[in-house]
N, C-alpha and C positions, 0 to 999 in steps of 0.2 A: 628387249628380245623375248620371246615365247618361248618358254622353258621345253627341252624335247620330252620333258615327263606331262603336257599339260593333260591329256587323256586321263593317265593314274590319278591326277591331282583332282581331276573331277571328276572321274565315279568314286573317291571316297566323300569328297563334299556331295554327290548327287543321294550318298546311300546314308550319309545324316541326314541332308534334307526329307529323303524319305519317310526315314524313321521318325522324327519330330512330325511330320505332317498326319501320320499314320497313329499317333498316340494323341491328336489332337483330335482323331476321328476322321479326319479329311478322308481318308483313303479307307473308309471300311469296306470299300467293293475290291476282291484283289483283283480287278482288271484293270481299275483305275490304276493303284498301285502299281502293278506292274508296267504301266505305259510311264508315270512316273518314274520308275526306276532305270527304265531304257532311254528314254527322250534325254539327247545332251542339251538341256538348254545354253551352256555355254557358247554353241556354234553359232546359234541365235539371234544375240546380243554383242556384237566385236564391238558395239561402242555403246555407250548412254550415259544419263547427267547422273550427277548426285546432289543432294544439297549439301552446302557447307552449315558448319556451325552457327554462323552469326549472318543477318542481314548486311546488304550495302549501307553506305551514306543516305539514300533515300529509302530507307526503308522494302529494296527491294529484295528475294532472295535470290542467293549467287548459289548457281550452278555448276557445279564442277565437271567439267568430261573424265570419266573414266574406259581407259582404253590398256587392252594386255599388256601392249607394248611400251605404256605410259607408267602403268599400276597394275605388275602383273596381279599379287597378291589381292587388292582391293579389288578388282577386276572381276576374278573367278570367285571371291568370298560371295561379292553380290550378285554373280550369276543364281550362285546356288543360295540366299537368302528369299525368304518369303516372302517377298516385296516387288513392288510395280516397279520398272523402272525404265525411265522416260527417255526418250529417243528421240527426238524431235521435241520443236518448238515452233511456232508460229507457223508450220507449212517447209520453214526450210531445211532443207537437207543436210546436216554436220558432214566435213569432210571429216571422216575420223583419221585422216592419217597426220592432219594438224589441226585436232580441235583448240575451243577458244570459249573460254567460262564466258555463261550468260548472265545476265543480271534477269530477272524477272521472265517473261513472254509466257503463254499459252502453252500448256501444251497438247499435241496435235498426233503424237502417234507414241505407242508403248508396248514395254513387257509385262500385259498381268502377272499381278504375280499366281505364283503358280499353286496356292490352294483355291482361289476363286478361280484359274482355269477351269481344274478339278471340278468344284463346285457350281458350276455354267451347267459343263456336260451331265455333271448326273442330275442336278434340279433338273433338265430338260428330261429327262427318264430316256437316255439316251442309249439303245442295246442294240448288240448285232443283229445285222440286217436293214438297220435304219439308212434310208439316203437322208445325208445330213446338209443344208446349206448356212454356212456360217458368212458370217456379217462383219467385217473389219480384220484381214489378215494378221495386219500387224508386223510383228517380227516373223511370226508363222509357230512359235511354239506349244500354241493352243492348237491349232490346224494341225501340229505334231501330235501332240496329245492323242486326238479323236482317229490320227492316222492310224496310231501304232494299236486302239482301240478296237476299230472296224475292219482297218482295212483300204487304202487310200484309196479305192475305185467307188465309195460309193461318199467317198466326200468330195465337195462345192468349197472355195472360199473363195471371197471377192472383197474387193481393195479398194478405194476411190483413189490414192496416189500411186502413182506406176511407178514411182522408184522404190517406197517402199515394197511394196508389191515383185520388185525385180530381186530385191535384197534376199526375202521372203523364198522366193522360189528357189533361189540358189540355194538355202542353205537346208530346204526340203528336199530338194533332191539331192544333195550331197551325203544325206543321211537315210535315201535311200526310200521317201515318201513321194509317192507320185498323184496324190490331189489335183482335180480341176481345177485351174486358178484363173483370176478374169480382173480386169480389173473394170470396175463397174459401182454405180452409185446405189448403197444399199436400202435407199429409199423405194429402190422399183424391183429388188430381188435379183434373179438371175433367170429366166424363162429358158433359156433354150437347154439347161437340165429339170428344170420342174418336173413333175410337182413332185414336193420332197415332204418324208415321214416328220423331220423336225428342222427347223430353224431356229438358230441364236447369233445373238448379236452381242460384239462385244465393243457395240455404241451404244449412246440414249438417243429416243425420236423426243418430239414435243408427243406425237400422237402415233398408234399401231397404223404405218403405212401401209393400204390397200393392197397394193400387190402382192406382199407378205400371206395375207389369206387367202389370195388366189392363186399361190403358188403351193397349198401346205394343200396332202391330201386328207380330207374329210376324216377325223381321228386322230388328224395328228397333231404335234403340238408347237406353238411358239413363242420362246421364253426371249425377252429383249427386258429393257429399260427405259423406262418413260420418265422424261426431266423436261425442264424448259428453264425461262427466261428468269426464273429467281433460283434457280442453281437447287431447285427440290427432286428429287430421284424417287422411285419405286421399281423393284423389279415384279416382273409380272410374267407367270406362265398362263398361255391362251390355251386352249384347246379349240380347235376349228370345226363347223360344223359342215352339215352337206349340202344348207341352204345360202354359204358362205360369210355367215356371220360369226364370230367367238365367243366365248366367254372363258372365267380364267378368275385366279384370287392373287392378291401383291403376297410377295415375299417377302418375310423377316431382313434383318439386318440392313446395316450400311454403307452400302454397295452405289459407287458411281461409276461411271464410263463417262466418256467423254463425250460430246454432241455429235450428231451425224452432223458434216460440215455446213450441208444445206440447213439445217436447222438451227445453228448457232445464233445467237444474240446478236442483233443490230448495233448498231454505234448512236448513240441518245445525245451524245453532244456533252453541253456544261451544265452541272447541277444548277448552278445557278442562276441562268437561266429559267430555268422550267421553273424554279422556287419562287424565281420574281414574278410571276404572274400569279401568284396564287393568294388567297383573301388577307389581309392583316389579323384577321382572329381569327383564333384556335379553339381546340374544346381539347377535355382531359380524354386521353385514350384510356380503354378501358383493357390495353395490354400493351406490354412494352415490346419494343422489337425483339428483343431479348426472349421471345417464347418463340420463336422461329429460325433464331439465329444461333443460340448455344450449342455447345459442345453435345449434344447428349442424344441417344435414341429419337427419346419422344420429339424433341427440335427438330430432328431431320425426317422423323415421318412426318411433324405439324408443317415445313415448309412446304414439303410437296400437299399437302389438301389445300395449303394458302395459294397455290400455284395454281390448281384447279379454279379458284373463284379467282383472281385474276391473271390466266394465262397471258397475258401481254405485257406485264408487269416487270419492272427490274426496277434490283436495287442495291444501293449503293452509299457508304457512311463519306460523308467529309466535316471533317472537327469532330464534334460531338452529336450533329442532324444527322437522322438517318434519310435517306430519299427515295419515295418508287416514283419511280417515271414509266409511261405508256404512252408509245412511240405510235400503238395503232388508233388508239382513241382522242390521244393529246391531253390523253388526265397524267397529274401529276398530286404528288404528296409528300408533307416531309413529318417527320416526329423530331423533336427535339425536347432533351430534358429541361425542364422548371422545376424548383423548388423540390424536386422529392416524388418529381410523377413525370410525365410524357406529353406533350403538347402536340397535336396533331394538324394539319392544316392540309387540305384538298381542295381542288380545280378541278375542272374539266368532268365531260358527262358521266364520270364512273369515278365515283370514292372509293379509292381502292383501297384503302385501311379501312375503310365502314365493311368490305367486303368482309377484309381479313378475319375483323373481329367476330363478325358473325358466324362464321365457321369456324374460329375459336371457340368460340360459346356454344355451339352445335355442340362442337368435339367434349366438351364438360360434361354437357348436361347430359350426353349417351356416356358413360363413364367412360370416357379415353381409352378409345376400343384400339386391339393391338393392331397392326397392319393387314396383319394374314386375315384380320374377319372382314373387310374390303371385296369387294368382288368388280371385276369389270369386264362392261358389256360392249361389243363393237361390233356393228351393226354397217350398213350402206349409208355413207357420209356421217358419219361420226362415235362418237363413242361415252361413256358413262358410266364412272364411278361410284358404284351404289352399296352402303350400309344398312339393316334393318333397320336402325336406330336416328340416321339420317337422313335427310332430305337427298336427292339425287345429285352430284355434283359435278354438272359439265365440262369435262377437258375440250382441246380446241378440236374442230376439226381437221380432220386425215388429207 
């Protein structure tokens, strides 16, 4: 049952979160802050997973529903914690009034958490008077956020799932936010309020979709996420121009969002497969997977420049092989440890570790330049990543 005190229980949990978020620097604008300190995100969120402690039997991780009426205490502790918290899985809709732990699946819709809300809106240089059109509703607490910020008449969000989206609305207008809402694919924008001072997206495209800069007025700006098919991320603020091209530099840290749906990764089949067809010799790799795949900064900026030289690319370990497969070309490749090094083996008209490596070595020999000194240039039919110190690095086309 929902305690008759849950209101009191979360403006004290909303005014620690604030506080912690506020000495961490999140909230040095007190407009920010104070939208923080209003927005209940708890009305937001009546249900979402958690993870449990340990994996399944197969190694998959279990999901637990957390729901008021379930776990009131754990419930509202993670509303008001600084963490994303996931609401969907594969597309489908949890009934929260009898949820059902998952084992593993995708996940497909969520609550950022709420210092990267925060941290969306102001990277975008987000102030009053801005018409803003945001990209992936969500739960709607970010749409909260910039409501309680602006002013809901001059905010846009759009949803590609209508039930999330329905969820969304109810609980924006129950707290008294009145936002344009639509539900619409944020590949092609929203036209019929265009053109807007700023755009953000709180998905990843493979590339800056067109309509986007032909909905942002000349000055203004549009900060998204650009990922693809090896799971590499950048965030990127564009500024738009009047001849409707952008340009823009990637952003520190790391920071993923989920795929726009149309964008997501294909289905490649059996590694195995694609392995059998490829030459009986190898040659020594002159990097281990391991320089794209680790826990660490530099691994998560190096995956997205590896993503750049093979955007078609995915990849995927079974046993000890590691595997890229490319579904649009039909190259494929695997790495597998020998003796104390890395053994390499490719097919098809594009070595895609030959790629890798060479954009490894690029990134060396210019001294392992931080992200921010990247700039990207997007132009009519496509776009491109360019460094003083490197050669230009083509993403796929828009």
């Amino acid at each position: 049952m929902m305690p008759a005190d849950v209101e009191t229980d979360a403006e004290r949990l909303r005014e620690a979160m604030t506080k912690a978020l506020a000495e961490d620097g999140v909230l040095a604008d007190p407009g920010w802050r104070a939208a923080v300190e209003t927005v209940p995100r708890h009305r937001f969120v009546p249900g979402f997973y958690l993870p449990a402690d340990e994996r399944d039997g197969q190694g998959l991780t279990v999901w637990e529903p957390v729901t008021a009426e379930h776990d009131y205490g754990r419930w509202l502790a993670a509303a008001y914690a600084d963490t994303t918290l996931i609401t969907q899985f594969d597309g489908d809709e949890p009934d929260w009034k009898q949820p059902a732990v998952r084992h593993g699946g995708a996940p497909t819709s969520s609550s950022t958490l709420p210092s990267l809300a925060v941290r969306m809106w102001a990277d975008a240089d987000v102030e009053e008077g801005h018409t803003v059109l945001e990209i992936g509703t969500g739960t709607g607490y970010s749409t909260a956020l910039v409501c309680e910020r602006l002013g809901s008449v001059d905010v846009t969000s759009i949803e590609v799932d209508p039930h999330r989206l329905e969820q969304a609305a109810s609980a924006l207008y129950g707290c008294g936010y009145t936002p344009t809402l639509a539900v619409a694919d944020g590949l092609y924008g929203y036209w019929p309020e265009a053109k807007f001072d700023r755009i953000v997206a709180a998905c990843s495209f493979r590339a800056v979709p067109p309509a986007l800069l032909a909905q942002t007025r000349p000055g203004g700006k549009i900060l998204l996420t650009l990922s693809g098919w090896l799971y590499g991320y950048a965030r990127v603020l564009l500024t738009v121009n009047g001849d409707g091209t952008a340009e823009g530099h990637l952003l520190g840290g790391t920071v993923s969002f989920m795929s726009a749906r149309t964008h997501a990764a294909p289905a490649f089949g059996n590694p195995a497969h694609w392995a059998a067809g490829l030459p009986d010799a190898g040659r020594a790799a002159r990097y281990s997977p391991e320089r794209v795949t680790a826990a660490t900064q530099e691994s998560f900026h190096l995956r997205f420049l590896a993503q750049c030289a093979v955007p078609d690319a995915q990849m995927t370990t079974v046993g000890e092989t590691v595997h890229l497969v490319d579904v649009v070309t039909g190259s494929a490749a695997t790495l597998t440890p020998r003796e104390g090094r890395w053994e390499v083996r490719e097919g098809g008209p594009v070595h895609l570790w030959e790629r890798v490596e060479a954009v490894l070595s690029a990134y060396d020999e210019a001294g392992r330049p931080e992200p921010e000194t990247f700039t990207l240039h997007v132009y009519d039919g496509g776009q491109h990543l360019r460094h003083p110190h490197l050669p230009g690095l083509p993403l796929p086309r828009s």
